[in-house]
C-alpha atoms as an extended CHARMM CRD file, in Angstrom:
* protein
*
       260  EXT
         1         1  UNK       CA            -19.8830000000       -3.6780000000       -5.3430000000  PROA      1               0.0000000000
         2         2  UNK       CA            -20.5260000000       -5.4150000000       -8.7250000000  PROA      2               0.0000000000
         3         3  UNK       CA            -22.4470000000       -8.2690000000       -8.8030000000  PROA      3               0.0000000000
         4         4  UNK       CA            -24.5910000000       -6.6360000000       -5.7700000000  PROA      4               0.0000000000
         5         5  UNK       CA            -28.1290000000       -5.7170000000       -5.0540000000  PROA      5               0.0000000000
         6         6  UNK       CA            -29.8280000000       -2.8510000000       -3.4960000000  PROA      6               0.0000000000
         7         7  UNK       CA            -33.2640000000       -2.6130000000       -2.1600000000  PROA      7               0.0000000000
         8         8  UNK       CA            -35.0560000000        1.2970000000       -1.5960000000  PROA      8               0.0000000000
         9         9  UNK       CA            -38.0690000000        2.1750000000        0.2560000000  PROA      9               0.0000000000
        10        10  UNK       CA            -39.2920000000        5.6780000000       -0.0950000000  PROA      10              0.0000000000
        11        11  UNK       CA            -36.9970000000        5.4560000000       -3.6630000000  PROA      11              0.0000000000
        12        12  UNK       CA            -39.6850000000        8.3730000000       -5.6380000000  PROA      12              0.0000000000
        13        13  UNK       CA            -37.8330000000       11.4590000000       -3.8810000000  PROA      13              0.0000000000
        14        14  UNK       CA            -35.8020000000       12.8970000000       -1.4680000000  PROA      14              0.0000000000
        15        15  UNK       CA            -33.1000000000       11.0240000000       -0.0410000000  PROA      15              0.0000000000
        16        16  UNK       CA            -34.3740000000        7.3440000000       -1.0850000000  PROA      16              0.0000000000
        17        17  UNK       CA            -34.0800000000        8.9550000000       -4.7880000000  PROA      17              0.0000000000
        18        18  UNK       CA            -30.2180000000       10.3100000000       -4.2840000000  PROA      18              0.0000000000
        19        19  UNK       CA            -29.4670000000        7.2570000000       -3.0160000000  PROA      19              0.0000000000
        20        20  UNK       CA            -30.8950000000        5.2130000000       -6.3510000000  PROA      20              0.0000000000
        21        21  UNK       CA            -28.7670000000        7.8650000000       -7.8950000000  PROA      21              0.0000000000
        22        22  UNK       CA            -25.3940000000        6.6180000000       -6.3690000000  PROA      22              0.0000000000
        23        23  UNK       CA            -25.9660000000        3.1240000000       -5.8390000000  PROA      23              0.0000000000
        24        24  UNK       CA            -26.7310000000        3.0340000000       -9.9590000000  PROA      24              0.0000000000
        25        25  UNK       CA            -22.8240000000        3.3790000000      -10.1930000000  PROA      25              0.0000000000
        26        26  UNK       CA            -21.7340000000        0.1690000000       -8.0100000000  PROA      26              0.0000000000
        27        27  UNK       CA            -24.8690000000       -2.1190000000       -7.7900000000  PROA      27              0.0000000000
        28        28  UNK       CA            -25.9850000000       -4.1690000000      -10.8210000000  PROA      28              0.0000000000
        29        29  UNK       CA            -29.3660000000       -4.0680000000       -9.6740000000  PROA      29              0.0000000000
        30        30  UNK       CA            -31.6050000000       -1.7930000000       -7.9430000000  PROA      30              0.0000000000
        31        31  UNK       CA            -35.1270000000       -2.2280000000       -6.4900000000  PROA      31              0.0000000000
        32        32  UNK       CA            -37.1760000000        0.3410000000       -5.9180000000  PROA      32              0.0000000000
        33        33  UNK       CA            -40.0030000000        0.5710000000       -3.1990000000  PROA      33              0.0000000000
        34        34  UNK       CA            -42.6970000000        3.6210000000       -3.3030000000  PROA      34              0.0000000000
        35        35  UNK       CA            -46.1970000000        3.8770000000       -3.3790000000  PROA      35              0.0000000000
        36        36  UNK       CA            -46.1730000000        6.2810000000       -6.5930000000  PROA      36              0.0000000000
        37        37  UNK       CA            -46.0660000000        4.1350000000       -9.6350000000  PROA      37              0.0000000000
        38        38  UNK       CA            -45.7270000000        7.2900000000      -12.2820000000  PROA      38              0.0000000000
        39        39  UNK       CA            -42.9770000000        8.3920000000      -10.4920000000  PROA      39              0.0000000000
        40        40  UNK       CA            -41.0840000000        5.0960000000      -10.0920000000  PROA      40              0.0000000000
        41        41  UNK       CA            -41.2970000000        4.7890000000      -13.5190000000  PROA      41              0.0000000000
        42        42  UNK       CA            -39.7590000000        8.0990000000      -14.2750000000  PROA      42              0.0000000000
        43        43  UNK       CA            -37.1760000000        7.6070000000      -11.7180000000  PROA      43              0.0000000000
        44        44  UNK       CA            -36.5950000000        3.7120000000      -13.3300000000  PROA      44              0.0000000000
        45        45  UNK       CA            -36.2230000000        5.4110000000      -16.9940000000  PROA      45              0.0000000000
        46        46  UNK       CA            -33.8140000000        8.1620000000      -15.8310000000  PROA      46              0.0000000000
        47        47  UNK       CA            -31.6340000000        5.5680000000      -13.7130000000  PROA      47              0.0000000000
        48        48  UNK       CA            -31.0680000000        3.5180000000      -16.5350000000  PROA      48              0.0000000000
        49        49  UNK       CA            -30.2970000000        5.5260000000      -19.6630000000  PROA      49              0.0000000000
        50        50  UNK       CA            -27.7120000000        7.3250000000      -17.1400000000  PROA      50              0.0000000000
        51        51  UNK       CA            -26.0450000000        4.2700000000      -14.9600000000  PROA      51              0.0000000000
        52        52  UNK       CA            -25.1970000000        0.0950000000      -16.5560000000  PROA      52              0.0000000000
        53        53  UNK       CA            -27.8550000000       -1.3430000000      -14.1830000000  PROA      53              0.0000000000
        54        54  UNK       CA            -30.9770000000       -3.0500000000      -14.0600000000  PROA      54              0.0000000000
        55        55  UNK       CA            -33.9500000000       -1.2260000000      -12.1230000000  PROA      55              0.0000000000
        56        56  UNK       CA            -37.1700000000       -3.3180000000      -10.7000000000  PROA      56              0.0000000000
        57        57  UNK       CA            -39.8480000000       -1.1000000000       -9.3940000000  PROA      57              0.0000000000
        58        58  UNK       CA            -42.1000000000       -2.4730000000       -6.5130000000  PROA      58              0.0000000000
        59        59  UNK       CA            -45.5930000000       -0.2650000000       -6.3110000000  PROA      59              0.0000000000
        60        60  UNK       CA            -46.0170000000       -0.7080000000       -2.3850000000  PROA      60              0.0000000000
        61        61  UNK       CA            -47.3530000000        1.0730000000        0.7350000000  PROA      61              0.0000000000
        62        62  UNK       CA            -45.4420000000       -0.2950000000        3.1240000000  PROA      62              0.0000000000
        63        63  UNK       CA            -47.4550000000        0.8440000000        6.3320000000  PROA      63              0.0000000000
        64        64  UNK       CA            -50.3060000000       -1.8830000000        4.5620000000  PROA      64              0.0000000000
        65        65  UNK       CA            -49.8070000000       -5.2100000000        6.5050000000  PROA      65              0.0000000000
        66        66  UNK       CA            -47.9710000000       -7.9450000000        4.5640000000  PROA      66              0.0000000000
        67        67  UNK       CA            -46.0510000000       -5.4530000000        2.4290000000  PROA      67              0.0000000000
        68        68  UNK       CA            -42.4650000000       -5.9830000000        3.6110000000  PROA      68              0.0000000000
        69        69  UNK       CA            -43.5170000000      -10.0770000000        3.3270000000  PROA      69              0.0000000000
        70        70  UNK       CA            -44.9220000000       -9.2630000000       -0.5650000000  PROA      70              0.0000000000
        71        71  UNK       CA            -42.1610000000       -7.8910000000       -1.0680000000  PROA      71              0.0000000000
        72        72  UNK       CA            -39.5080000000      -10.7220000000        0.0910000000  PROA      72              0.0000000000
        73        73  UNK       CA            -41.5540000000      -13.0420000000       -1.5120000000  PROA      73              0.0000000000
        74        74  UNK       CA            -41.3730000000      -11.7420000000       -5.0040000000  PROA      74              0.0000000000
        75        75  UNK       CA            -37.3960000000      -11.2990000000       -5.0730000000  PROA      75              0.0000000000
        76        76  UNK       CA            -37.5180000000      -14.6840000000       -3.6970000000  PROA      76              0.0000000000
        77        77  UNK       CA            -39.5140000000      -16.1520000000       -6.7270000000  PROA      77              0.0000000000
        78        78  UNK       CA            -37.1010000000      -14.0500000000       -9.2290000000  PROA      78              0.0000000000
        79        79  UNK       CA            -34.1450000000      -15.1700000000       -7.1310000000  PROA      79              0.0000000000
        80        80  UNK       CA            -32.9420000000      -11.3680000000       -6.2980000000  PROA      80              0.0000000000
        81        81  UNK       CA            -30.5570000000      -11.6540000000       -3.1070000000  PROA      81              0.0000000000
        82        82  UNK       CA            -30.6490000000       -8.1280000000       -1.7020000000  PROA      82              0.0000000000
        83        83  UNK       CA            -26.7730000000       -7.1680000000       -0.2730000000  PROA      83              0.0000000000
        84        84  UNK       CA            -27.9130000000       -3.5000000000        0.7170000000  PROA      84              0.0000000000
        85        85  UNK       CA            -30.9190000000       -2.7210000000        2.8850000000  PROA      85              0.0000000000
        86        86  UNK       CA            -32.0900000000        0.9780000000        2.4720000000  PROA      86              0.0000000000
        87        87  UNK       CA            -35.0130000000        1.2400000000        4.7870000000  PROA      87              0.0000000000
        88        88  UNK       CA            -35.9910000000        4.8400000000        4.0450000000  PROA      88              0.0000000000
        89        89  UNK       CA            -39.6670000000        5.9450000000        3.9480000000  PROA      89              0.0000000000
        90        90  UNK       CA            -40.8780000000        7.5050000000        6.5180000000  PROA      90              0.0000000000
        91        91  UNK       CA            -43.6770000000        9.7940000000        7.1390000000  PROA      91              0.0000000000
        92        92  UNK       CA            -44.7310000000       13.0100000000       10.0200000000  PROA      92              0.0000000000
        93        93  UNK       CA            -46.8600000000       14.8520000000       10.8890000000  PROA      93              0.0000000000
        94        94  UNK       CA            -46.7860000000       18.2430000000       12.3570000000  PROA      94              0.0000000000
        95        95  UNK       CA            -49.6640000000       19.0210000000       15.1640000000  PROA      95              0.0000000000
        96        96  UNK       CA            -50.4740000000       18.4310000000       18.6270000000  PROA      96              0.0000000000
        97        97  UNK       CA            -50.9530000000       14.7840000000       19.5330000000  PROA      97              0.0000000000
        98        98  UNK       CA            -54.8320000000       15.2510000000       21.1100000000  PROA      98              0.0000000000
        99        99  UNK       CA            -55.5730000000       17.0910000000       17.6170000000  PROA      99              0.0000000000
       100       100  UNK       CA            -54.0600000000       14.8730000000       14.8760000000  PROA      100             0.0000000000
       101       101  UNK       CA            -56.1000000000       12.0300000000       13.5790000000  PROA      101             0.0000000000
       102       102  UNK       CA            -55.0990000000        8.5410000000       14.7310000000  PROA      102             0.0000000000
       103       103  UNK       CA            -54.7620000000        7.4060000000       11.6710000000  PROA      103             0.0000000000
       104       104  UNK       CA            -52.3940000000        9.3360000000       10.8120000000  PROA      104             0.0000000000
       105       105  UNK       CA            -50.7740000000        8.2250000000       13.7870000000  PROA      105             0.0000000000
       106       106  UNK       CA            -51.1360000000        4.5110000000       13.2910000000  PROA      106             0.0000000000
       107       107  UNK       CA            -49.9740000000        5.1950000000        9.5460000000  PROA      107             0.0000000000
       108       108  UNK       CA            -46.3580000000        6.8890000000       11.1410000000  PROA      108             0.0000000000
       109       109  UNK       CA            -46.3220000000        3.5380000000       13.2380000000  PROA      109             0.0000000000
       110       110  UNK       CA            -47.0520000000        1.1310000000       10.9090000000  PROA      110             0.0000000000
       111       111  UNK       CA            -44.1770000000        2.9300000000        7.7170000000  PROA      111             0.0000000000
       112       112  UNK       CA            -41.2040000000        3.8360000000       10.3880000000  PROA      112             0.0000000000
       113       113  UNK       CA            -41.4390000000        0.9850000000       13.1790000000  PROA      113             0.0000000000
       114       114  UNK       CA            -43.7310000000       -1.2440000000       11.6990000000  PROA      114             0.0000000000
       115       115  UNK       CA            -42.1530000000       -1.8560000000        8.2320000000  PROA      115             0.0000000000
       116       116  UNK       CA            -38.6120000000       -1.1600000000        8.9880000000  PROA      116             0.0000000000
       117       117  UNK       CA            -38.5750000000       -3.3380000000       11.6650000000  PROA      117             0.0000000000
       118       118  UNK       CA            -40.2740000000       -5.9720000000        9.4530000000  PROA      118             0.0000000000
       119       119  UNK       CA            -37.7760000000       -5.6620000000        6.1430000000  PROA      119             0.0000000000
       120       120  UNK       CA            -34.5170000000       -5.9180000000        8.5160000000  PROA      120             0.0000000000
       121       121  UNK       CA            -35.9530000000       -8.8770000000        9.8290000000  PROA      121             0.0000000000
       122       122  UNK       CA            -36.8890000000      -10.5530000000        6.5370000000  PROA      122             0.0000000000
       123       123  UNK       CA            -33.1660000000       -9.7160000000        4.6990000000  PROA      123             0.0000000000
       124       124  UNK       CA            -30.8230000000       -9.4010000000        7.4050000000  PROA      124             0.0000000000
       125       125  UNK       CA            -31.2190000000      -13.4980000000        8.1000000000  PROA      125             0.0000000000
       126       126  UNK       CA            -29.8600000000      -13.6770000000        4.3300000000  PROA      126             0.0000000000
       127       127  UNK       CA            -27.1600000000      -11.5960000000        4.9050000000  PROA      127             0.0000000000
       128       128  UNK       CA            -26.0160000000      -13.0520000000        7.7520000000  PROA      128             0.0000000000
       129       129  UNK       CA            -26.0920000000      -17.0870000000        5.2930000000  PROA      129             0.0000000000
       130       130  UNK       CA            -24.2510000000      -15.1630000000        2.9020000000  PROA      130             0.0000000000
       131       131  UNK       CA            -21.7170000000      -13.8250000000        5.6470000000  PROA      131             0.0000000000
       132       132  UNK       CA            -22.1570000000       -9.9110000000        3.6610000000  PROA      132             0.0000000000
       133       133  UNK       CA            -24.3040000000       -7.2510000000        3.7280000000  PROA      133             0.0000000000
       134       134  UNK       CA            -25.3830000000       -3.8850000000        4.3540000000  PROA      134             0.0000000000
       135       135  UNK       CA            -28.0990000000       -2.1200000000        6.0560000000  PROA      135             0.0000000000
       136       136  UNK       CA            -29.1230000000        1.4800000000        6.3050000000  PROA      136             0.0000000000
       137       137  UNK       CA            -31.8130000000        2.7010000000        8.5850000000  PROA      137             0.0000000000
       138       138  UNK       CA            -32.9010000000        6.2040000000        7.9840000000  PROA      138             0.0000000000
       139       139  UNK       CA            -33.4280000000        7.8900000000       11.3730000000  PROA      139             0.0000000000
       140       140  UNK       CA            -33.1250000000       11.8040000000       12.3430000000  PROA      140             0.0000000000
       141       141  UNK       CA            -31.9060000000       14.0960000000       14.6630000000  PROA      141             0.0000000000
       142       142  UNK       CA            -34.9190000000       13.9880000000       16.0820000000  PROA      142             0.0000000000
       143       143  UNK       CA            -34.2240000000       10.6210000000       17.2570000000  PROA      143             0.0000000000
       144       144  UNK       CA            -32.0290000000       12.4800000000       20.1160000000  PROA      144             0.0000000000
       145       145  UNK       CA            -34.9470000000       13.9410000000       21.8160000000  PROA      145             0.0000000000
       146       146  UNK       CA            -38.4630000000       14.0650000000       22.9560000000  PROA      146             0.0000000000
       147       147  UNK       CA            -40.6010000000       16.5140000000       20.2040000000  PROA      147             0.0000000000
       148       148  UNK       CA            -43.6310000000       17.9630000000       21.1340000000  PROA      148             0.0000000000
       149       149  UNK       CA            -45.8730000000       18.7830000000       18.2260000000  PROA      149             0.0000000000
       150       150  UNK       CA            -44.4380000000       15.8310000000       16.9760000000  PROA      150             0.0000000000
       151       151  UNK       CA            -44.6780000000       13.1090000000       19.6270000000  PROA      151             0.0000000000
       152       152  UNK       CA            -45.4440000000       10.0530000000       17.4900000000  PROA      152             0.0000000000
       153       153  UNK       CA            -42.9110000000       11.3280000000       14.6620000000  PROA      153             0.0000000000
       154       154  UNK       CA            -39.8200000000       12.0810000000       17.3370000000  PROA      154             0.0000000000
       155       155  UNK       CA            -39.9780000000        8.8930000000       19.6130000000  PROA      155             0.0000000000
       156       156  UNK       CA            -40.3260000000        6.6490000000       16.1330000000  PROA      156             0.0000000000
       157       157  UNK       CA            -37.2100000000        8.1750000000       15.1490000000  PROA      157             0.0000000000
       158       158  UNK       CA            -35.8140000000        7.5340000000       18.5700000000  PROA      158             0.0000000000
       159       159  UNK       CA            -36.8270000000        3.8850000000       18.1050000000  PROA      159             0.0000000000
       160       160  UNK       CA            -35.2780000000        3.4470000000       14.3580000000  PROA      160             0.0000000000
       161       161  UNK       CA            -31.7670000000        5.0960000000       16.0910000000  PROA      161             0.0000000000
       162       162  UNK       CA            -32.0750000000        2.2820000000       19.2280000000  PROA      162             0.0000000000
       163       163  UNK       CA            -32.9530000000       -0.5900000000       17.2580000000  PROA      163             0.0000000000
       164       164  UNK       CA            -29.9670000000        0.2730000000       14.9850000000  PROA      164             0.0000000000
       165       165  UNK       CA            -27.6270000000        0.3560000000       17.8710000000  PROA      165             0.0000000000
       166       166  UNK       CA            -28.4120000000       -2.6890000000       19.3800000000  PROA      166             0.0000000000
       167       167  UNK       CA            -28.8400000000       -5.1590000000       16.2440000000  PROA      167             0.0000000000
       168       168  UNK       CA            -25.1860000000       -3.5920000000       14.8680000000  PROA      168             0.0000000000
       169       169  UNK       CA            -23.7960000000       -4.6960000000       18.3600000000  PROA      169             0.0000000000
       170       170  UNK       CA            -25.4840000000       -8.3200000000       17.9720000000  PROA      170             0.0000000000
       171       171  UNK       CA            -24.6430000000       -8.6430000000       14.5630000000  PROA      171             0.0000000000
       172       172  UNK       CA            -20.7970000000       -8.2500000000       14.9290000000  PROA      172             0.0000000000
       173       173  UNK       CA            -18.7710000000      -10.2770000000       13.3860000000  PROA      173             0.0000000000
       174       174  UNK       CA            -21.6060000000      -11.9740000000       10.5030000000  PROA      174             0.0000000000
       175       175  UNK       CA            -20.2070000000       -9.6130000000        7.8700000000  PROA      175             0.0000000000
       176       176  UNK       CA            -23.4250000000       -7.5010000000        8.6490000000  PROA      176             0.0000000000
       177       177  UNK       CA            -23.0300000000       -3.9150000000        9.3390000000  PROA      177             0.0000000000
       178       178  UNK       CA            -25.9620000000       -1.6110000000       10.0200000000  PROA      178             0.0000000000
       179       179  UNK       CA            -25.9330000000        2.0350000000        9.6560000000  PROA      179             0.0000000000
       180       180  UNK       CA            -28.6980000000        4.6280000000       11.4920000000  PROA      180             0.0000000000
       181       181  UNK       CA            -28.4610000000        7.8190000000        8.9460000000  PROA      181             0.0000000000
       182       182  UNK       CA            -29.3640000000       10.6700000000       11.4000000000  PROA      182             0.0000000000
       183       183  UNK       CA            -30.2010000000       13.6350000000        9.0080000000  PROA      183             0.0000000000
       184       184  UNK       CA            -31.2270000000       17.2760000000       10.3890000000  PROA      184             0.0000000000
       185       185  UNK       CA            -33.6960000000       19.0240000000        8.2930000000  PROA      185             0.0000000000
       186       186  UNK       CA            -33.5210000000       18.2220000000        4.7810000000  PROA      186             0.0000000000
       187       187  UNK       CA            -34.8130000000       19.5040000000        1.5640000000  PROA      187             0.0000000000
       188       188  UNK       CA            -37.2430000000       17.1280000000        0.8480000000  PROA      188             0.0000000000
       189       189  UNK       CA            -40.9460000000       16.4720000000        0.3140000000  PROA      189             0.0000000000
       190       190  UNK       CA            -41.2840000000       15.2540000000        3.8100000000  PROA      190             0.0000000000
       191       191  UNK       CA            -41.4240000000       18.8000000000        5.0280000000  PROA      191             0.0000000000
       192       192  UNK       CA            -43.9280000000       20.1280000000        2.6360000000  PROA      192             0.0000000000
       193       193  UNK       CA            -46.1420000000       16.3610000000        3.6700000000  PROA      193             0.0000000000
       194       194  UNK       CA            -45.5030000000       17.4140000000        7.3350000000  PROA      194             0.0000000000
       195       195  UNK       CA            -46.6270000000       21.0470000000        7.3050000000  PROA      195             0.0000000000
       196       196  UNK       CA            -43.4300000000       21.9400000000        8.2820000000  PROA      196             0.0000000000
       197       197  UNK       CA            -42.0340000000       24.0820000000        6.1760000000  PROA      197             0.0000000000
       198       198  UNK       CA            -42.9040000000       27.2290000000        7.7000000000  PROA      198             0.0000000000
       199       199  UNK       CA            -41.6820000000       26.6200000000       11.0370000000  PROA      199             0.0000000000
       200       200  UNK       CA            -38.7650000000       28.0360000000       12.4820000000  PROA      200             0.0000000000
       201       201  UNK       CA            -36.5280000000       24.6040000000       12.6990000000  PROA      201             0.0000000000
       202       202  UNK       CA            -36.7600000000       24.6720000000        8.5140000000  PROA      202             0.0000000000
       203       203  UNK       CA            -36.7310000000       28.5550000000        8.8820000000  PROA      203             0.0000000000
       204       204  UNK       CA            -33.7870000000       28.2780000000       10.8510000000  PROA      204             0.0000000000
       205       205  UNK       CA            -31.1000000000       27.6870000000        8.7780000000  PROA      205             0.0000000000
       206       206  UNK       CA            -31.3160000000       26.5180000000        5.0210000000  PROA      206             0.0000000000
       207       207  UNK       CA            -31.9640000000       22.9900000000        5.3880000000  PROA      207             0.0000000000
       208       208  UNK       CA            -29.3160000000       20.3060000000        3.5390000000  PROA      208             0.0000000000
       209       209  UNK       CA            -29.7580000000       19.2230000000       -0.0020000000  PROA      209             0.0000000000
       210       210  UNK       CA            -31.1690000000       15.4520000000       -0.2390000000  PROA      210             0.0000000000
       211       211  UNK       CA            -28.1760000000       14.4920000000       -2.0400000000  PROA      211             0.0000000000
       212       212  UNK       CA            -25.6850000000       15.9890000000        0.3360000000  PROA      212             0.0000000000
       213       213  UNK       CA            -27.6660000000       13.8030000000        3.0140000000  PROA      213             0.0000000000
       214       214  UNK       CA            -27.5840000000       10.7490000000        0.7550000000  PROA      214             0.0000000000
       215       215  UNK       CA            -23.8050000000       11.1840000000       -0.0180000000  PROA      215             0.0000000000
       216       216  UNK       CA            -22.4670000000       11.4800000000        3.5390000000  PROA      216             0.0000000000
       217       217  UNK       CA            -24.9850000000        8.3250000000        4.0230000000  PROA      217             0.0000000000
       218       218  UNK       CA            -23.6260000000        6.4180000000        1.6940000000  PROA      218             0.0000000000
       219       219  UNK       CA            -20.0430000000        6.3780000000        2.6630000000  PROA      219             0.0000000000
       220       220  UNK       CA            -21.0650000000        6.2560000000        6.1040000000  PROA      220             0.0000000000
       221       221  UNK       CA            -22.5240000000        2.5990000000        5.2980000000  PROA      221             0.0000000000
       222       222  UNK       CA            -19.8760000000        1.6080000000        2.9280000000  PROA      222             0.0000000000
       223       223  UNK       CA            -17.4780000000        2.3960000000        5.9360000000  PROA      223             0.0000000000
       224       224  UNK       CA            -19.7340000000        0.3030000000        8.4030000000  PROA      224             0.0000000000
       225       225  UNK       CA            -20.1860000000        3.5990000000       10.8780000000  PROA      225             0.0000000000
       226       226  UNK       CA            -22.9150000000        2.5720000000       13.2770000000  PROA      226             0.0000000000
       227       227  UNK       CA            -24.5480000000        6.4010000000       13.5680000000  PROA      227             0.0000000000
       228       228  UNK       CA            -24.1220000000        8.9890000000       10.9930000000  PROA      228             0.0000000000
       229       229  UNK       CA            -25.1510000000       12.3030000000       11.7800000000  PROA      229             0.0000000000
       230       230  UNK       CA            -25.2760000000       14.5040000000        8.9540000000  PROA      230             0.0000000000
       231       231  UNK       CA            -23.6300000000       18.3220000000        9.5120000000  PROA      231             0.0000000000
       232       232  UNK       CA            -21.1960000000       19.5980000000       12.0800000000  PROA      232             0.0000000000
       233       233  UNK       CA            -24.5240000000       21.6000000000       13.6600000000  PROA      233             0.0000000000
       234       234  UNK       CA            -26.5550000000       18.4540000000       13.6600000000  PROA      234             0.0000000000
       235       235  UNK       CA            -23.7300000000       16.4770000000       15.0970000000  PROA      235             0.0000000000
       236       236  UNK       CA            -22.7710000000       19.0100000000       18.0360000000  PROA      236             0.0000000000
       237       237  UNK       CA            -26.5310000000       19.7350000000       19.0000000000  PROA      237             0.0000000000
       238       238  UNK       CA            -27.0410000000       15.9460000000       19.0760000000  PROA      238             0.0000000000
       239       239  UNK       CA            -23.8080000000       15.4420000000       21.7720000000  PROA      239             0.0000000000
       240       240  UNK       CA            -25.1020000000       18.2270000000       23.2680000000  PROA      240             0.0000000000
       241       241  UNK       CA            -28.4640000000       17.2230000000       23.8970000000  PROA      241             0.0000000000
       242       242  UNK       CA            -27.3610000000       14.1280000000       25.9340000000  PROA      242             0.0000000000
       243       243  UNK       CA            -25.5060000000       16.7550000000       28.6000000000  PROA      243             0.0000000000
       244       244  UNK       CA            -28.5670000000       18.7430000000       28.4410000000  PROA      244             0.0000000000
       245       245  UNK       CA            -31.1020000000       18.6830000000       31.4060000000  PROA      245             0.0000000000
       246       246  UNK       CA            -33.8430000000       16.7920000000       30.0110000000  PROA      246             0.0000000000
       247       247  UNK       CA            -36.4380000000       19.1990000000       31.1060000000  PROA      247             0.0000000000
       248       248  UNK       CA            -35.2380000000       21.8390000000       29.2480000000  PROA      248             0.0000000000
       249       249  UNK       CA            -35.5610000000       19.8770000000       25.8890000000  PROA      249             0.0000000000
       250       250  UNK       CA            -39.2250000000       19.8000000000       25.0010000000  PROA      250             0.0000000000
       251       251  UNK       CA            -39.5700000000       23.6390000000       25.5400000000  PROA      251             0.0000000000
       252       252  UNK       CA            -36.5240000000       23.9230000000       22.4940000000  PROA      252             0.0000000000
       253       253  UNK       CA            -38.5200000000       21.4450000000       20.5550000000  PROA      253             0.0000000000
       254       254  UNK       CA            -41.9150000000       23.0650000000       20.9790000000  PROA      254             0.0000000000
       255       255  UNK       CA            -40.4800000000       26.6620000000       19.7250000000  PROA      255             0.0000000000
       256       256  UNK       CA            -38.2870000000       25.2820000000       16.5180000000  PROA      256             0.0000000000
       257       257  UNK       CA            -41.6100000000       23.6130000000       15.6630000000  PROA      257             0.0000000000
       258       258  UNK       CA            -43.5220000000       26.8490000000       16.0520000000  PROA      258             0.0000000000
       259       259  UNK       CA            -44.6230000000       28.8190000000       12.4540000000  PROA      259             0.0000000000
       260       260  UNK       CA            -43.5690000000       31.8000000000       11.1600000000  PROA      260             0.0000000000
């Protein structure tokens, strides 16, 4: 892994920030997307002092149009290759979908189709010239199902987990691999962002730690495994789900998402 670059969106906390933390050991340099400067800069300092690597912060919201391009661009112009893909910000919203603003809406679009979808296409095409690389979409278990209360959220999920599949499949043999992470709930902002952390699918059971999450993601990728589902729980409710009646499914959804 010397010698290699990694690229993080959503690097300030959570998962995107456990993964910074491990890649530090194996990559030589790291870039690291967020919208919070102050906090990229704290997470840049603590990298560094701890880990022989170089760390390049990128201040970007990448539901804006023309981020992911920005962003290509300026590794481009400092001649950073990027040989790992983490594609992790993503954003929800808890609330029914005739009472949650559409921007809001357009905003969960625009970071976890939108972008994604975008930043795949801009590095993978690299990858593929170079004959290596590695990418990591961040999906959820919620990419299994339909989730009412959180429509938008659920089917984007269910779109990061498909579009995973099928470019792994076309992308055999290029030295490519790509890797959907499928986490359950996880202690992280997002919750907190999401209003969820009330409801009975965080009240549940204790949710995982973010660097559990980014651990078993990590050596999911390094071991080119197509979907990673995160927890024996996660990983039996999400066979289950596909022997499930489908009608039965958003009724579950709709009362884990209820609040306590």
């Amino acid at each position: 892994m010397r010698n290699k670059t990694a690229l993080i969106t959503g690097a300030s906390s959570g998962i995107g920030y456990e993964l910074a933390k491990i890649l530090a050991k194996d990559c030589d340099v790291l870039v690291l997307v967020s919208r919070r400067r102050e906090r990229l800069l704290e997470v840049k300092r603590e990298i560094e002092n701890s880990a022989p690597v170089s760390v390049k912060i990128i201040v970007k919201d990448i539901s804006q149009p023309g981020a992911g391009e920005d962003i290509y661009r300026e590794l481009e112009s400092e001649k950073i290759s990027v040989d790992i893909l983490i594609n992790n910000a993503g954003v929800g919203h808890l609330g029914a979908f005739t009472e949650i603003d559409w921007r809001q809406d357009t905003d969960m679009i625009a970071t976890n189709i939108t972008a994604l979808t975008h930043m795949t296409k801009l590095f993978v095409k690299d990858m593929i010239a170079r004959k290596q690389g590695k990418i990591m979409n961040v999906a959820s278990t919620a990419a299994f199902q339909p989730g009412p209360l959180m429509a938008v959220y659920y089917a984007s999920k269910a779109y990061v987990l498909s579009f995973s599949e099928a470019i792994a499949y076309e992308l055999q043999g290029t030295g490519v691999t790509v890797t959907a992470l499928c986490p359950g709930p996880t202690s992280t902002d997002f919750a907190k962002v999401a209003d969820m952390e009330r409801s009975n699918l965080f009240m549940f059971k204790p949710p995982a730690s973010a660097s559990d999450v980014a651990r078993y993601g990590y050596d999911a990728m390094m071991k080119g495994k197509t979907v990673a589902v995160h927890g024996v729980v996660n990983k039996i409710i999400a066979f289950s789900v596909r022997l499930s009646p489908r009608k039965f499914l958003p009724l579950i959804v709709r009362l884990l998402h209820k609040k306590n």
